[in-house]
PyMOL commands that place a pseudoatom at each C-alpha (Angstrom):
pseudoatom trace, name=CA, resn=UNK, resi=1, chain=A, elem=C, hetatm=0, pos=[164.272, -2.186, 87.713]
pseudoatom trace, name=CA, resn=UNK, resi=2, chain=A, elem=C, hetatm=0, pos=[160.590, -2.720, 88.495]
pseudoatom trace, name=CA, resn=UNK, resi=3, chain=A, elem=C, hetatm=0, pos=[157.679, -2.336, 85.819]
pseudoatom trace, name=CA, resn=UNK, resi=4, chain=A, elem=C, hetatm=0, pos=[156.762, 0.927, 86.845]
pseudoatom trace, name=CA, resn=UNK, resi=5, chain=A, elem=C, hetatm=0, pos=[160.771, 2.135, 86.583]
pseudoatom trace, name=CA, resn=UNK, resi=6, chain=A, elem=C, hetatm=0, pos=[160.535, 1.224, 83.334]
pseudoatom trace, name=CA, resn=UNK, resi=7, chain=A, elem=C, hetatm=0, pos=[157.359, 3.010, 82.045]
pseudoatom trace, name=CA, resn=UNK, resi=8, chain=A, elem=C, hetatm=0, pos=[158.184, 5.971, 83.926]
pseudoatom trace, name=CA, resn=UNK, resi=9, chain=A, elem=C, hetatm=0, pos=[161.856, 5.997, 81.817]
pseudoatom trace, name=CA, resn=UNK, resi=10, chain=A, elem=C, hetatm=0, pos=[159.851, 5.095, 78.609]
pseudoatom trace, name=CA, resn=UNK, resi=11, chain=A, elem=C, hetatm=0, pos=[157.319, 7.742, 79.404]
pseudoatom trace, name=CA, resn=UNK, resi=12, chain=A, elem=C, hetatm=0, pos=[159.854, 9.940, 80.109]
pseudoatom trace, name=CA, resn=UNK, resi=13, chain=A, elem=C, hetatm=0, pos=[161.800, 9.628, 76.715]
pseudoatom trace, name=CA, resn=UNK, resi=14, chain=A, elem=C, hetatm=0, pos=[158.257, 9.669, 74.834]
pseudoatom trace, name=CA, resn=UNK, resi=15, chain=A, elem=C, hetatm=0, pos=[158.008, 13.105, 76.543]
pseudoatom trace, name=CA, resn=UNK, resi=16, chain=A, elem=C, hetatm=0, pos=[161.296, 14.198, 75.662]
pseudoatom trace, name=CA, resn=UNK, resi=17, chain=A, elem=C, hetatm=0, pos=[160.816, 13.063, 71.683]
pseudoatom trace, name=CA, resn=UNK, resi=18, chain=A, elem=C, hetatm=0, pos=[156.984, 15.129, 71.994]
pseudoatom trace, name=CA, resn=UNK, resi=19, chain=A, elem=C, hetatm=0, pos=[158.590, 18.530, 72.913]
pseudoatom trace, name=CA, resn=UNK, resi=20, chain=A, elem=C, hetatm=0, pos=[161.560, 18.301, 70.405]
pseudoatom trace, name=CA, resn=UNK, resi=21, chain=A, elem=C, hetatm=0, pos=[160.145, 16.862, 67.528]
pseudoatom trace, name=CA, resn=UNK, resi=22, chain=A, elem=C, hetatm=0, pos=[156.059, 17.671, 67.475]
pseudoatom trace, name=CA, resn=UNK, resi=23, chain=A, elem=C, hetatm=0, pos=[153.127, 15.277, 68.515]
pseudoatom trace, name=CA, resn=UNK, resi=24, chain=A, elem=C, hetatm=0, pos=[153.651, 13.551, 64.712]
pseudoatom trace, name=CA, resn=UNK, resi=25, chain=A, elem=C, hetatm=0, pos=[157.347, 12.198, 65.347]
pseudoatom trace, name=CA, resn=UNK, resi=26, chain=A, elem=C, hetatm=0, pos=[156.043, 11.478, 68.942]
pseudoatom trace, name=CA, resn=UNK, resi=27, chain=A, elem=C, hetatm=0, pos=[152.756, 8.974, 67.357]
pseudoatom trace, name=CA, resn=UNK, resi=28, chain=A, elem=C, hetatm=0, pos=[155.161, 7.549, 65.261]
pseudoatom trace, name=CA, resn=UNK, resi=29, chain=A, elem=C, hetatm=0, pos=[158.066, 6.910, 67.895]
pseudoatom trace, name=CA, resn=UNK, resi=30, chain=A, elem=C, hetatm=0, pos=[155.273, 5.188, 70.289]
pseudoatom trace, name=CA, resn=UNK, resi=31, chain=A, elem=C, hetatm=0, pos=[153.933, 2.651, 67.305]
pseudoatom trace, name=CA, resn=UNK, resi=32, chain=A, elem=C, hetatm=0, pos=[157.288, 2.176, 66.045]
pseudoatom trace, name=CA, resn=UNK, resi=33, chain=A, elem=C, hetatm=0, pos=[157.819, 0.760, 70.306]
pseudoatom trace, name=CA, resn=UNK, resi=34, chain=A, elem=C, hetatm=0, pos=[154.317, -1.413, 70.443]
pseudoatom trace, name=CA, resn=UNK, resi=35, chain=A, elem=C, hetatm=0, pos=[155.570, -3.004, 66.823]
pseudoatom trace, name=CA, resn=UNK, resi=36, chain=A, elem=C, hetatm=0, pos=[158.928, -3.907, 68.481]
pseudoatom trace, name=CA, resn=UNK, resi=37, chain=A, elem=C, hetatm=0, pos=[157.511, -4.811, 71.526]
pseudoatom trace, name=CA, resn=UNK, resi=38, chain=A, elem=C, hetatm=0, pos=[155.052, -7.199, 69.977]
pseudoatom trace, name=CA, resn=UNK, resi=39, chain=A, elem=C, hetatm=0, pos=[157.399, -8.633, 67.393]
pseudoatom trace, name=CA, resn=UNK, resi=40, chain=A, elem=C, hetatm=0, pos=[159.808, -9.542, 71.027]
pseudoatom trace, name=CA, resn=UNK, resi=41, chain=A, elem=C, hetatm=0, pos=[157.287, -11.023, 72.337]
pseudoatom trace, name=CA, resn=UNK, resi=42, chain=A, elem=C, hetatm=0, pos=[156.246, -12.795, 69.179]
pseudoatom trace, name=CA, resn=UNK, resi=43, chain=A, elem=C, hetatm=0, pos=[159.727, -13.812, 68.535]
pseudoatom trace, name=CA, resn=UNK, resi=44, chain=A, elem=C, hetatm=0, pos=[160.021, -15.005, 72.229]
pseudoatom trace, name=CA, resn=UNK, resi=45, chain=A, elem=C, hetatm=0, pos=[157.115, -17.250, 72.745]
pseudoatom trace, name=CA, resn=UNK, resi=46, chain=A, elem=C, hetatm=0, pos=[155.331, -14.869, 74.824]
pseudoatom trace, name=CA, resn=UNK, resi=47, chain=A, elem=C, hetatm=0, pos=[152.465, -14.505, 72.650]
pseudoatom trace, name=CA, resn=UNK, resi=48, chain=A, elem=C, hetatm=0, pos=[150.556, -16.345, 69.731]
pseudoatom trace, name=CA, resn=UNK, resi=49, chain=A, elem=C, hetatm=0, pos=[149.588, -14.401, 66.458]
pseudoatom trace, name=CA, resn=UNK, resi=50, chain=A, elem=C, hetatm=0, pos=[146.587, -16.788, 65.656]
pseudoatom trace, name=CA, resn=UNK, resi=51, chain=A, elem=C, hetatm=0, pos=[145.154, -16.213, 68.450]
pseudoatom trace, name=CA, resn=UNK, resi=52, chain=A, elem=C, hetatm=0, pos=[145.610, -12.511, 68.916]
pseudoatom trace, name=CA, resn=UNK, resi=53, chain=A, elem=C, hetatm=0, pos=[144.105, -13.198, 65.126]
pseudoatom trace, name=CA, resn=UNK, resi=54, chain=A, elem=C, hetatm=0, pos=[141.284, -15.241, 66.599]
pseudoatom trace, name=CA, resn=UNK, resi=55, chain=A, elem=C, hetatm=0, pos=[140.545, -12.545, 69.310]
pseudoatom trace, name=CA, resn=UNK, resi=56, chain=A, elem=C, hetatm=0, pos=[140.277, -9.550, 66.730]
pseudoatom trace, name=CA, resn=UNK, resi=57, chain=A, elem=C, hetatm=0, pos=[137.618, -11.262, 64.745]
pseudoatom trace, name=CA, resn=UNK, resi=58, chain=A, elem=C, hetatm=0, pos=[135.884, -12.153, 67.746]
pseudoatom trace, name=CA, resn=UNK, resi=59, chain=A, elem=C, hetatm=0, pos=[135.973, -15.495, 68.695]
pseudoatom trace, name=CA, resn=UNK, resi=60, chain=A, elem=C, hetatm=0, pos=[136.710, -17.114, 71.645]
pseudoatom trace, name=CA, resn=UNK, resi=61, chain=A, elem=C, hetatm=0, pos=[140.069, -16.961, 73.323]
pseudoatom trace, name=CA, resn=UNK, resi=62, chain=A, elem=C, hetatm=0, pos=[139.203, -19.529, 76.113]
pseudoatom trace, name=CA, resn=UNK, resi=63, chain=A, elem=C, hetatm=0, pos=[138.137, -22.922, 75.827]
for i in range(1, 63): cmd.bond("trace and resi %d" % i, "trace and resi %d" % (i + 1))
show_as sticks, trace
zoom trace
């Protein structure tokens, strides 16, 4: 499956949770994804909490 497959199926299922559950359930479904797909990507190597740390406070994030 491509990228766009994906956020099309993930869109679709946010969609889905919206209309049964309210926009509430729906906010906290789609944090509830970005925490677990941070903490995979954390866990994975993909990305570095220091310097998404660094980044927020605003320093530089290239050298």
């Amino acid at each position: 499956m491509t990228k766009a497959s994906y956020g099309a199926l993930i869109g679709g299922a946010l969609a889905v949770v919206w209309a049964a559950f309210g926009f509430w359930v729906f906010v906290g479904v789609a944090a509830a994804m970005l925490v677990g797909a941070a903490a995979a990507r954390i866990l994975g190597g993909e990305l570095d909490p220091a310097r998404v740390a660094d980044a927020l406070r605003g320093r530089r994030s290239s050298s």
